[in-house]
C-alpha positions in Angstrom: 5.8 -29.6 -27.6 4.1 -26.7 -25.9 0.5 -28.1 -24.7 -1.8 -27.1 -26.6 -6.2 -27.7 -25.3 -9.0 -27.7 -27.7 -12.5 -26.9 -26.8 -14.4 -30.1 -27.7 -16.8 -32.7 -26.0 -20.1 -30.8 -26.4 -22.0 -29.4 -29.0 -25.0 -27.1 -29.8 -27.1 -26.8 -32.6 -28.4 -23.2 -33.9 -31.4 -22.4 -35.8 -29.1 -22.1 -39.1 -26.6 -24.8 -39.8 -24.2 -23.7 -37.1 -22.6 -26.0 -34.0 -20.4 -24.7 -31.5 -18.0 -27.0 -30.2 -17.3 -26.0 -26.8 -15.7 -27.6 -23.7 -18.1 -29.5 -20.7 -19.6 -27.5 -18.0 -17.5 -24.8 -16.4 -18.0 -22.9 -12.8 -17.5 -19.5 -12.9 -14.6 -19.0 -10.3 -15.2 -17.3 -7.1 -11.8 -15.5 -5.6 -9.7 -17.7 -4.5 -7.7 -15.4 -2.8 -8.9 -13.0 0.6 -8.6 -9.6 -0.5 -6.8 -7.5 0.2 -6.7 -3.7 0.6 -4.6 -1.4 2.2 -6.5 2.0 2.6 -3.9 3.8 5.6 -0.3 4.1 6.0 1.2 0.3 7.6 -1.8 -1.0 6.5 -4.5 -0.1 9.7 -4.4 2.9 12.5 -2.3 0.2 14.4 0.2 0.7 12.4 1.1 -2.9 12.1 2.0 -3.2 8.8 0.9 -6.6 8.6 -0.6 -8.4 5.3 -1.8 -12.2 7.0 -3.9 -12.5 4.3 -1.2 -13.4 1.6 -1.7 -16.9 0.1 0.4 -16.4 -3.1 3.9 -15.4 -2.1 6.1 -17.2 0.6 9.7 -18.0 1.1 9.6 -20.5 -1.4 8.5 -18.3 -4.5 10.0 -15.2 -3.5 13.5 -16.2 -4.9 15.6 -14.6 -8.2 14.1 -17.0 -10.4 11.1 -17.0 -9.7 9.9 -13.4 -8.6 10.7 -10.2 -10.0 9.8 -6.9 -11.2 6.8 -7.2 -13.2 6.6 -3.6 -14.7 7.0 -0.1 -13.6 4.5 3.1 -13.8 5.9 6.3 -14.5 4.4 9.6 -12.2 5.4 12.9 -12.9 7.4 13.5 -9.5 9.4 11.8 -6.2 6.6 9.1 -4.5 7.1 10.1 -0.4 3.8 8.9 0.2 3.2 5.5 0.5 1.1 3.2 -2.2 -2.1 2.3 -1.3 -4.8 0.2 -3.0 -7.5 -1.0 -3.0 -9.3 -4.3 -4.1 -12.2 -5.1 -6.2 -13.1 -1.7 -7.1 -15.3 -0.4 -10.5 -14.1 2.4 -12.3 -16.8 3.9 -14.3 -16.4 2.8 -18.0 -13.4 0.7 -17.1 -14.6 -2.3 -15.0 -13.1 -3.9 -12.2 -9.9 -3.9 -11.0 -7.4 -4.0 -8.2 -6.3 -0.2 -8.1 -3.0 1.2 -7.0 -2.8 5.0 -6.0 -0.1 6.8 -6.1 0.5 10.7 -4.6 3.5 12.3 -5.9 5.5 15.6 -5.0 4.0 17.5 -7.7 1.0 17.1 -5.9 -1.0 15.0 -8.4 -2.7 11.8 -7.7 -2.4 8.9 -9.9 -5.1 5.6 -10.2 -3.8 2.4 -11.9 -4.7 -0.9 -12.3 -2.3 -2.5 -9.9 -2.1 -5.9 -11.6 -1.5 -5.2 -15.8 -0.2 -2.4 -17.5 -1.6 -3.4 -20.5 -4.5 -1.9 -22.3 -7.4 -3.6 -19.7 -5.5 -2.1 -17.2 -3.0 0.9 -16.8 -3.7 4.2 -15.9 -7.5 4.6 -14.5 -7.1 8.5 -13.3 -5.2 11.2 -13.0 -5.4 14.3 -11.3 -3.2 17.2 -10.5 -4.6 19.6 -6.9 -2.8 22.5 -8.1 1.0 23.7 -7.9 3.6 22.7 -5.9 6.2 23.9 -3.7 9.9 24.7 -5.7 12.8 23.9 -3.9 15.4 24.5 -3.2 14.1 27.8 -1.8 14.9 30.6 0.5 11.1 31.3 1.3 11.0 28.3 4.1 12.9 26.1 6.0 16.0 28.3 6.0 17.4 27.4 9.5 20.4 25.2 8.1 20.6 27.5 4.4 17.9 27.2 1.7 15.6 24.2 1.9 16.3 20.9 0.2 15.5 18.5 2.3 12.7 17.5 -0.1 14.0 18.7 -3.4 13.1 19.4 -6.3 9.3 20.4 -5.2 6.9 19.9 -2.0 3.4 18.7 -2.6 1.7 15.8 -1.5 4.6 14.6 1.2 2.2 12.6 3.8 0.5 9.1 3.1 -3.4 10.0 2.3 -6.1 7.7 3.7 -9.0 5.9 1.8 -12.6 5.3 3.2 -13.8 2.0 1.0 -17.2 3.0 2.6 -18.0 6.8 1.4 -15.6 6.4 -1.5 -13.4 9.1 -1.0 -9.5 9.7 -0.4 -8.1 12.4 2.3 -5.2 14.3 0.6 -3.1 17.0 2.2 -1.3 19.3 -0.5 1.2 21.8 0.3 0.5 24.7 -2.8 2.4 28.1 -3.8 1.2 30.6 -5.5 3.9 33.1 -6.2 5.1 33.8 -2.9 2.1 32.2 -1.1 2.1 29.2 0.3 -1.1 26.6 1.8 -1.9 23.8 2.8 -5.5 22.5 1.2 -7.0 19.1 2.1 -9.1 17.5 -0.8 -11.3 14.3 -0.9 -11.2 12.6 -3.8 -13.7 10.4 -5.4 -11.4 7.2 -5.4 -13.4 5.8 -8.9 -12.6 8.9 -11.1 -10.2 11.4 -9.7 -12.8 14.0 -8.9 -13.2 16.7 -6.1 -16.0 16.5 -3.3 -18.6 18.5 -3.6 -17.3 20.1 -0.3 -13.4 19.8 -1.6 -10.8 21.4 -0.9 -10.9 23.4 1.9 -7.8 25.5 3.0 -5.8 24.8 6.0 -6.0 27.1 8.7 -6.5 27.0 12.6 -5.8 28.5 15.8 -4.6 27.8 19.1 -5.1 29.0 22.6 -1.4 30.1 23.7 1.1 32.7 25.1 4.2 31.0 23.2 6.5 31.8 20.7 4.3 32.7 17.3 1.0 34.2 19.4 -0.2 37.1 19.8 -3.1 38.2 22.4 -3.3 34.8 23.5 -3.6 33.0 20.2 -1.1 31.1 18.4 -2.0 31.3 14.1 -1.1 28.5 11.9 1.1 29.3 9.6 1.4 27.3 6.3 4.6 27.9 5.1 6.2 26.8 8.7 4.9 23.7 9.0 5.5 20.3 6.9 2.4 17.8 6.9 4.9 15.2 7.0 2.8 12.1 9.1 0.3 9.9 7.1 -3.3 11.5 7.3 -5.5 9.8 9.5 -9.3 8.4 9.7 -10.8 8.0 12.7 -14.2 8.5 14.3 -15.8 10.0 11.2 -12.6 12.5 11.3 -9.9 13.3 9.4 -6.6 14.2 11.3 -3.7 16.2 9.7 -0.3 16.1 11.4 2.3 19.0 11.5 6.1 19.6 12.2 8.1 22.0 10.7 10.3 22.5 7.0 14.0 21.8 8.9 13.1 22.8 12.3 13.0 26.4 11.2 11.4 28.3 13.7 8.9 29.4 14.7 6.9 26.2 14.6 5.1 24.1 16.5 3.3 20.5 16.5 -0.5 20.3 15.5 -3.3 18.0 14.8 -6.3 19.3 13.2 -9.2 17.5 12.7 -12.3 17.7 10.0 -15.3 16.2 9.9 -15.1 13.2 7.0 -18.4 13.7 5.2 -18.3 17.4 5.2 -14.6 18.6 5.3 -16.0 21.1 8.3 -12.8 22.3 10.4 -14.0 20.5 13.8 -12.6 23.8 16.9 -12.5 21.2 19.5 -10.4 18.7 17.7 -7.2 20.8 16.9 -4.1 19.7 19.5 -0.9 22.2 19.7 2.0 20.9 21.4 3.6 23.5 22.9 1.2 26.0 22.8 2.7 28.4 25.8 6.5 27.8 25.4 8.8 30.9 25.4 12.1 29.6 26.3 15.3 30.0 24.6 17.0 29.3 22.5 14.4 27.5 20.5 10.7 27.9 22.1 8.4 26.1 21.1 8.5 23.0 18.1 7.5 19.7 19.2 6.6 18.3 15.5 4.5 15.2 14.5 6.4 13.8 12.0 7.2 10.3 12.6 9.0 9.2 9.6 5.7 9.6 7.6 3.8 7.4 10.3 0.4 8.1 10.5 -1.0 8.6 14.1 -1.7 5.3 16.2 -5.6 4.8 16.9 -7.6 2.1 19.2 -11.0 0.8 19.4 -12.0 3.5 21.4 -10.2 6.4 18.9 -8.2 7.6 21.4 -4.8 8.8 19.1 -1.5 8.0 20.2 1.7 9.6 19.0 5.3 10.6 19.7 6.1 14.2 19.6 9.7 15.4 18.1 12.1 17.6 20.1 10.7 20.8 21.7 9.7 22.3 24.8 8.6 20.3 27.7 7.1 21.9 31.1 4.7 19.2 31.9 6.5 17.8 34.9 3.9 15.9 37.2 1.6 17.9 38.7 2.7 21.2 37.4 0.2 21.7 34.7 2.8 22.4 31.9 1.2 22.3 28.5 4.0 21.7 26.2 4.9 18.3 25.2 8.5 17.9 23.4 9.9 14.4 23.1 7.2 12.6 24.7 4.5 10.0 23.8 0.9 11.4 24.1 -2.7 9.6 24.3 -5.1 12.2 23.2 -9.0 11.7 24.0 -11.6 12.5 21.5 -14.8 11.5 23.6 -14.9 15.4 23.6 -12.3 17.0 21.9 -8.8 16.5 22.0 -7.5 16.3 25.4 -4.2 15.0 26.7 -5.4 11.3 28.4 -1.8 10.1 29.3 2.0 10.7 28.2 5.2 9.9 29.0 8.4 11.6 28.7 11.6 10.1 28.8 14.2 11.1 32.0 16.3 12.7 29.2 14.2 15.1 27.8 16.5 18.0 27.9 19.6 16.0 26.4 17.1 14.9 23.7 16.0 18.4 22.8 19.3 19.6 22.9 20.9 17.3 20.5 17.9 16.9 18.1 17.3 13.4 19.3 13.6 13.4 18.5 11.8 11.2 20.4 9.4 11.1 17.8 10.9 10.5 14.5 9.8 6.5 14.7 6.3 5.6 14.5 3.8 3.6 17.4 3.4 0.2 16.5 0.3 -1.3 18.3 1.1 -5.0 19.6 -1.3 -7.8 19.6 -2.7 -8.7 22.9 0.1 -10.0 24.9 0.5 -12.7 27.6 1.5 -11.0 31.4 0.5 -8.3 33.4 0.0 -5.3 30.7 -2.0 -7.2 27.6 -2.1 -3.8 25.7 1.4 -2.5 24.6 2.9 -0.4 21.8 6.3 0.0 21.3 8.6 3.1 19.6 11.7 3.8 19.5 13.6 7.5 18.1 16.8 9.1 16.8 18.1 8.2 20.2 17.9 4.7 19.2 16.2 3.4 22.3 13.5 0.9 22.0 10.3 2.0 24.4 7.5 -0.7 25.3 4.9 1.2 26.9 1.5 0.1 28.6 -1.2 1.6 26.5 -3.5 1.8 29.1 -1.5 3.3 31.7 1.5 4.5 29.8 3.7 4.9 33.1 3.9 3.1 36.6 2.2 5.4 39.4 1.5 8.1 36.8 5.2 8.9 37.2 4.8 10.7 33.6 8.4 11.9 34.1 11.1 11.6 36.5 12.8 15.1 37.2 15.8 13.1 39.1 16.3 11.6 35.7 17.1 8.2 37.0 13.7 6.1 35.9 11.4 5.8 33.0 8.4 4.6 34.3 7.6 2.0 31.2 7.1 -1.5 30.9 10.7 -1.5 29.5 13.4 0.2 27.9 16.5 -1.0 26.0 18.9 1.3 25.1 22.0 0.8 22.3 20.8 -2.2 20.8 19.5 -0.9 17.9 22.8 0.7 17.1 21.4 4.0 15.6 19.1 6.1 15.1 15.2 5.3 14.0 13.3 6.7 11.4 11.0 3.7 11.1 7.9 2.0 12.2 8.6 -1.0 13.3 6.1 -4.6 12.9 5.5 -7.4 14.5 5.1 -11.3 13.0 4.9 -14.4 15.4 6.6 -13.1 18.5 9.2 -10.7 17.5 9.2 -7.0 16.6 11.4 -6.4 13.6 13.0 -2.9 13.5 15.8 -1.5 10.5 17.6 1.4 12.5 19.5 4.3 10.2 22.7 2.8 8.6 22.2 -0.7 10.7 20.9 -3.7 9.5 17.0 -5.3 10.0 16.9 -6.8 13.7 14.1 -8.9 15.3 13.5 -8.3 19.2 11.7 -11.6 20.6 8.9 -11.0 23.4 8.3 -13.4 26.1 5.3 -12.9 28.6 5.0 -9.4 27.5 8.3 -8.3 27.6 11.3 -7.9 25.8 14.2 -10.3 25.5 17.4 -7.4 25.3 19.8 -8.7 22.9 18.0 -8.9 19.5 17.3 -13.1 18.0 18.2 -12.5 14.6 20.3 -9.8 12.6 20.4 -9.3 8.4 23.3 -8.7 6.5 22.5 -5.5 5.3 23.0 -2.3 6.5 20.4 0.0 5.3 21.1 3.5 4.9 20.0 6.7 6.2 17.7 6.5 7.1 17.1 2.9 7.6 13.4 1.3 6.5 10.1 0.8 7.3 9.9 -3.4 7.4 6.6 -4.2 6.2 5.2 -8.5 6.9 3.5 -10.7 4.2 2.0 -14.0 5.4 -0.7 -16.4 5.1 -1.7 -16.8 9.0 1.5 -17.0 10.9 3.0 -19.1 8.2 5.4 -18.5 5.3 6.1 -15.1 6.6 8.5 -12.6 4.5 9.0 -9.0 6.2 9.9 -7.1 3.5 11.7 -3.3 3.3 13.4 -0.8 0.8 16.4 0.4 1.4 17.1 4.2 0.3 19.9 4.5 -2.5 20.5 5.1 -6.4 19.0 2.9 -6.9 16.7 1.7 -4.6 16.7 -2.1 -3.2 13.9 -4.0 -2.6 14.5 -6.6 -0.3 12.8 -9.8 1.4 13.7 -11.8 4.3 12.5 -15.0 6.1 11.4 -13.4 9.9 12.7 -16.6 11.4 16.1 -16.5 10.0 17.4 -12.8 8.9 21.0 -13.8 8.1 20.3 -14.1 4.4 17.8 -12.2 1.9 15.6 -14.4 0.3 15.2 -11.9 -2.4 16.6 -8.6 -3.4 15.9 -6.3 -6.9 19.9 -6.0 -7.2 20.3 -9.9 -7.7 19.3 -10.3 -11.2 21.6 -10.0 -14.5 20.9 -7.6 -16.9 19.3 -5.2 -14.2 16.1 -7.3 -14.6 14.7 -5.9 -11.2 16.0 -2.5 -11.4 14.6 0.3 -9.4 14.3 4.0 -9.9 16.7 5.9 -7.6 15.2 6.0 -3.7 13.6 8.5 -1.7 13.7 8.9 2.8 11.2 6.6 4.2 10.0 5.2 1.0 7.7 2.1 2.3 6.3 -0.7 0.1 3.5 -2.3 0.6 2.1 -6.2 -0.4 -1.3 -7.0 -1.5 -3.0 -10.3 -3.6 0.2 -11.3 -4.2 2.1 -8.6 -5.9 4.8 -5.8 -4.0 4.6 -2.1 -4.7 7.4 0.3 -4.7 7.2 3.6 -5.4 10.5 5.9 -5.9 11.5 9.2 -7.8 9.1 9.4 -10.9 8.2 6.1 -10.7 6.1 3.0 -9.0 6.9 -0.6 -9.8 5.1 -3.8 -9.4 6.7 -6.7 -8.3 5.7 -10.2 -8.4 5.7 -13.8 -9.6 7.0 -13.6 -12.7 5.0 -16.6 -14.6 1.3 -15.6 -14.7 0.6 -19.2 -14.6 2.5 -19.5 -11.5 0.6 -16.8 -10.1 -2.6 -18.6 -10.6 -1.6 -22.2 -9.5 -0.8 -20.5 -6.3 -3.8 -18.9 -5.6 -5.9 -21.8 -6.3 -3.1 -24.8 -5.0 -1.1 -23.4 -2.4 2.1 -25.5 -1.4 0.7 -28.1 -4.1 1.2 -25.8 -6.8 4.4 -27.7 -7.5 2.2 -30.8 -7.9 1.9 -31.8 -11.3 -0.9 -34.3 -10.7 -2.9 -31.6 -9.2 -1.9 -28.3 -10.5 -0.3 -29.2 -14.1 -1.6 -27.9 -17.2 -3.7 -31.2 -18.4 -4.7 -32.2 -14.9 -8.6 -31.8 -14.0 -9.0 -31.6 -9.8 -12.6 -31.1 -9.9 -13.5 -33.5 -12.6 -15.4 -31.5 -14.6 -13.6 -33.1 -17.9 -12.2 -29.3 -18.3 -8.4 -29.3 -17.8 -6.1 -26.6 -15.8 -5.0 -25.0 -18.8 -8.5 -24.1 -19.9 -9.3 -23.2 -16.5 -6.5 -20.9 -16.0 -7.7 -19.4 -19.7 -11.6 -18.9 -19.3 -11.0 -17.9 -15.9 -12.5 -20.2 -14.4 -12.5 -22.0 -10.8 -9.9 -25.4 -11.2 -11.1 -26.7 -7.7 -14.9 -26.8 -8.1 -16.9 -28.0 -11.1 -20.6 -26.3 -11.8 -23.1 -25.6 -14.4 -22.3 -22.1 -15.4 -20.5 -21.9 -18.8 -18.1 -19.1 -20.4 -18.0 -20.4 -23.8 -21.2 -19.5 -25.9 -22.4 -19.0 -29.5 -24.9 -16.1 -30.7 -26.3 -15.5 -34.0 -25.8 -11.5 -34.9 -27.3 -10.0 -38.1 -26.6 -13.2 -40.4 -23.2 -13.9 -38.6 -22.1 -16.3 -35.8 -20.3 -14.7 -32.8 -18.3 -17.2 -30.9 -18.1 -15.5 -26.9 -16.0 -17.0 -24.2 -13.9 -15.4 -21.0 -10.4 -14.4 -21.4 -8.5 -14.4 -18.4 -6.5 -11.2 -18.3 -3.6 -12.4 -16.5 -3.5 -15.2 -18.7 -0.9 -13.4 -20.9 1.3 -16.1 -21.4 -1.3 -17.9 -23.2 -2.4 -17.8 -27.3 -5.8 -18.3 -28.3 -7.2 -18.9 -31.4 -10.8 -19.1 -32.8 -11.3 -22.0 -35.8 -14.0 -22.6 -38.0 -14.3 -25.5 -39.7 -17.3 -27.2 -42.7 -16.8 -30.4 -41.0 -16.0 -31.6 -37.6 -12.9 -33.7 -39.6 -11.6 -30.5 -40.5 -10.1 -29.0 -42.1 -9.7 -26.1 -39.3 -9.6 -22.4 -40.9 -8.1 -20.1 -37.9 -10.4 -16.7 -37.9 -8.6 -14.9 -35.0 -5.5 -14.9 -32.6 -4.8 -13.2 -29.8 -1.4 -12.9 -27.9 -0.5 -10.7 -25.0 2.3 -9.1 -27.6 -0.5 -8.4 -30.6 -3.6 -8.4 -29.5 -6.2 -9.3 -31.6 -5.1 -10.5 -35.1 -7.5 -11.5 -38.0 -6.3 -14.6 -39.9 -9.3 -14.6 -41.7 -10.1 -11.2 -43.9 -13.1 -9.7 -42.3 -13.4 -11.9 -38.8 -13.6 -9.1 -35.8 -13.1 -9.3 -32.6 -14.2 -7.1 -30.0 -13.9 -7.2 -25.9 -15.9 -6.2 -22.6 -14.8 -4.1 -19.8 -13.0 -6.8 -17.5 -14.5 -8.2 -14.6 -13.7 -9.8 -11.6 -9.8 -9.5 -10.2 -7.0 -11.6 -10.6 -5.9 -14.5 -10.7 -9.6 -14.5 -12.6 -10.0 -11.4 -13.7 -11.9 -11.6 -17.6 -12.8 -10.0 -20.2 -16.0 -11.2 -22.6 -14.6 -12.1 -25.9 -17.2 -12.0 -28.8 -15.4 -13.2 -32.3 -17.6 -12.7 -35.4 -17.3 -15.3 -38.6 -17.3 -13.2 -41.8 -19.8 -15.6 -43.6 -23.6 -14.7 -44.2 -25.4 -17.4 -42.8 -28.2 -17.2 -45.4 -25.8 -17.2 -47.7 -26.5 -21.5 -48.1 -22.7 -21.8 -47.0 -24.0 -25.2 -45.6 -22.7 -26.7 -41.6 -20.4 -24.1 -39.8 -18.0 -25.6 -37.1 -16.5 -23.6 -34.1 -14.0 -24.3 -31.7 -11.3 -22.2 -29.3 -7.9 -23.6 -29.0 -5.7 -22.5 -26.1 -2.3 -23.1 -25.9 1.0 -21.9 -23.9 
């Protein structure tokens, strides 16, 4: 027998013959859980892509039976951008939620809530920033044959960036109009969808330069050459756009532009070109910022850090050289954006040469390390060699390159071990760094006083193909860690591993019968991202939400921990906090299991002639029924006058009872909405005693 809790201990009497039987004295819950949001690409400008914050999921839940795809969101084109979201947020006439945002190809920008698809939740906003670019096309990106490297449009490609504070999102748009093509960055009012008084602006700078593309000195942007590819960046009160080239198609070259965040005002003396002055053959010039959608790498002092792809390099110590291919860059912004440091790699010229850019992985910042150099950051690109560099003095003697081509001046390198090619940001959980090269499988590099041990700890059984993933860690503290990644196909695989042991997946979509956990079909450099206890991955026309799959579960976990298992504790008719008010009803009237108080969220009203019965509804709950009785006498009979399940709604069972609900408020796992039920019956009508009770049951 499923259980089954009635309301019942207390009563109150009303002016007319009413009384509300309703259960003991109930504390309003405060959030179990720490919030999460994840406003930037890998969760913060050090791009560690670490969630320690996550108290629901481990390696014990996240198994085939247990965790699963919760629902999917459709979006009307390919997701390149990563999900972000945000926690606790009020959408105008909607309440609170947790809210997922979504950027697609077709440049629109999608709002939903990121926990229920139901009607609470769903789609929040939408908004379209005008058309996108068709592809295949012959207009750009022609240097291999008609563009299709992102196919079948080009819009919003890059990861945007949130501000919790001013409330708005940064979002780059690639746009044509008939043959025209721009760039436009927009912020968007992140509770309605809606333009900034000073939004958009079009993209457009220049360059002091004599290289390939200037003219009298000045090199022009040019839209329709150059891919806004790496996650926009906040920093400083500035937003940073990113630029390589559509398929190296020339000419092109690497830039960062900056605008001032409040007022979208193009900022002269925060726009970087890499290779402003190259003219040498056969390919002058390039030098992209792309970095596998990366965004770039910021410290406390906003200095930006980031590897630059293949291209012209003529800064050789001492020489002056201004162009920066394949090399690792610290840009001040104390006034303006001026090189600070760099380092390029003895093999620059093989690297340009062969297309090995040195900058198609992201930087990952490191926590403070034991040993000589506490600050490090470590990359590695298409070469496949892993680079730990010193951030504050990014080479050894300021031997920024080595013409003999004999020493990189790094804390370390380690070529070969990686297999392949990267096109990944790598993280970092409890001592190792966990990188998943093109076609190779996930591999964790320990560190020991600062450096590197060479032959990687651990190795997963999956090769992930081209080109390779993003791994992304979930934990609460350092323990019950999962680093999680997607691996590209048709479809798409969501997987999950235990960082201290990669041999076997803890989880993937592709286990379940029936193709329970199915993805949409993949797209390069997809990323997912974790938050308050739910995954997000978003694919071609689609995101889905991943999870536990017992809503129940989901709330035990967030309130118990590792004694959610505990029946004495965390069962359905247990009572922790002694309040006389068991689990079950807890979990229903979201309300806090662990703590007892005076607050209650079940309540009677009188409304022209008419009881109302009012009471919290916990909209996770959806596993639950519950039904409002009346009753002439507290022996009963009991008359049901509504029902609501998670499949029907609101029901009446008796002809005329309404029911009606609130905005929700709060998040999960206690997110509610107020319920007010109204009896049919006239009050006046001499009817005689009215009884009224909730019953919950599973």
């Amino acid at each position: 027998m499923p259980p089954t809790i009635k309301s019942a201990g207390c009563m109150k009497k009303f002016a007319l013959p009413v009384v509300l039987i309703w259960a003991g004295a109930l504390g309003l819950a405060a959030n179990p859980l720490t919030l999460v949001s994840v406003p930037t690409y890998h969760y913060d400008n050090g791009r560690t892509g670490q969630n320690t914050n996550e108290t629901i999921l481990s390696p014990v839940n996240v198994r085939t039976n247990t965790f699963g795809k919760l629902f999917s969101y459709a979006v009307d084109g390919y997701v390149y951008a990563q999900p972000l979201y945000l926690s606790d947020l009020t959408i105008p006439g909607r309440g609170t939620h947790n809210v997922l945002f979504i950027a697609t190809e077709h440049n629109s920008v999608y709002a939903f809530d990121a926990d229920n698809n139901g009607p609470e939740g769903g789609l929040l906003w939408q908004t379209n920033l005008g058309p996108s670019a068709t592809t295949p096309t012959s207009n750009f990106g022609t240097r291999y044959g008609a563009y299709n490297n992102i196919v079948p449009e080009v819009g919003i490609t890059s990861t945007p960036v949130i501000d919790p504070v001013s409330g708005w999102m940064y979002v780059d748009t690639f746009n044509q109009q008939g043959t025209n093509y721009s760039h436009s960055l927009h912020a968007l009012n992140i509770t309605d969808g809606t333009e900034a008084p000073f939004s958009p602006v079009l993209v457009t700078a220049t360059y002091p330069g004599t290289g390939v593309g200037s003219s009298n000195g000045i090199i022009t942007f040019i839209p329709k050459q150059q891919i806004q590819r790496a996650a926009v960046t906040l920093a400083g009160g500035i937003v940073y756009l990113a630029f390589a080239g559509y398929a190296d198609t020339d000419p092109y070259h690497g830039w960062i532009i900056g605008y001032g965040a409040s007022s979208l005002v193009q900022l002269t003396n925060c726009i970087f070109n890499t290779t402003p002055n190259s003219t040498n053959s056969p390919n002058p010039g390039e030098g992209g910022i792309w970095i596998s959608g990366c965004g770039l790498s910021v410290d406390a002092n906003t200095n930006l850090y980031v590897p630059i792809a293949n291209g012209s390099f003529t800064a050789t110590n001492g020489s002056g050289g201004t162009d920066y291919g394949d090399s690792v860059i610290k840009l001040s912004t104390t006034n303006g954006l001026a090189v600070a440091d760099y380092f390029t790699p003895t093999n620059q010229a093989i690297l340009e040469s062969m297309d090995w850019d040195l900058g198609s992985g992201g930087l990952l910042f490191l926590p403070d390390q034991p040993g000589p150099f506490p600050h490090l950051m470590v990359s590695a690109g298409k070469e496949g060699r892993i680079y730990l560099i010193n951030r504050d003095q990014f080479t050894v003697g300021d031997n920024h390159y080595d013409s003999t081509g004999t020493v990189d001046y790094v804390v370390q390198h380690i070529p070969g071990q990686l297999g392949a090619g990267c096109f990944d940001t790598p993280v970092f959980f409890n001592g190792s760094v966990f990188f998943a090269a093109s076609g190779k499988p996930l591999k964790a590099f320990a560190l020991t006083n600062g450096m590197f041990i060479t032959n990687p700890i651990s190795t997963g059984p999956r090769n992930f193909g081209s080109p390779g993933a993003t791994p992304f860690v979930s934990a609460s503290g350092t323990n019950n860690g999962i680093i999680w990644a997607t691996a590209n196909a048709n479809p798409a695989v969501l997987t999950a591993y235990n960082p201290s042991n990669l041999t076997a997946e803890l989880y993937n979509s592709a286990q379940a019968a029936t193709n329970r956990d199915r993805l949409a079909n993949g797209v390069k450099f997809t990323s997912p991202i974790v938050a308050n206890g739910k995954v997000y991955v978003g694919n071609q026309y689609s995101v889905s939400v991943f999870g536990l799959l017992s809503p129940s579960d989901n709330w035990r976990y967030a309130y118990f921990g590792s004694n959610a298992t505990n029946p004495t504790l965390a069962g359905d008719t247990a009572d922790p906090d002694g309040d006389g008010v068991v689990n079950l009803l807890e979990y229903a009237l979201a309300t806090d299991p662990t703590s007892s108080g005076s607050d209650r969220t079940i309540s009677g009203n009188i409304g022209g002639n008419h009881f109302q019965l009012q009471f919290h509804r916990n909209v996770s709950a959806s596993d639950l029924t519950y039904t409002a009785q009346v009753a002439n006498s507290l022996d009963g009979p009991w008359t049901n006058l509504m029902t609501y399940t998670r499949a029907t709604d609101w029901e009446a069972d008796t002809e005329g009872a309404t029911a009606s609900e609130s905005v929700p408020f709060d998040v999960p796992p206690d997110q509610y909405v107020i319920v007010t039920i109204t009896d049919p019956v006239d009050l006046t009508s001499g009817t005689g005693s009215r009884f009224f009770r909730l019953s919950v049951s599973r």
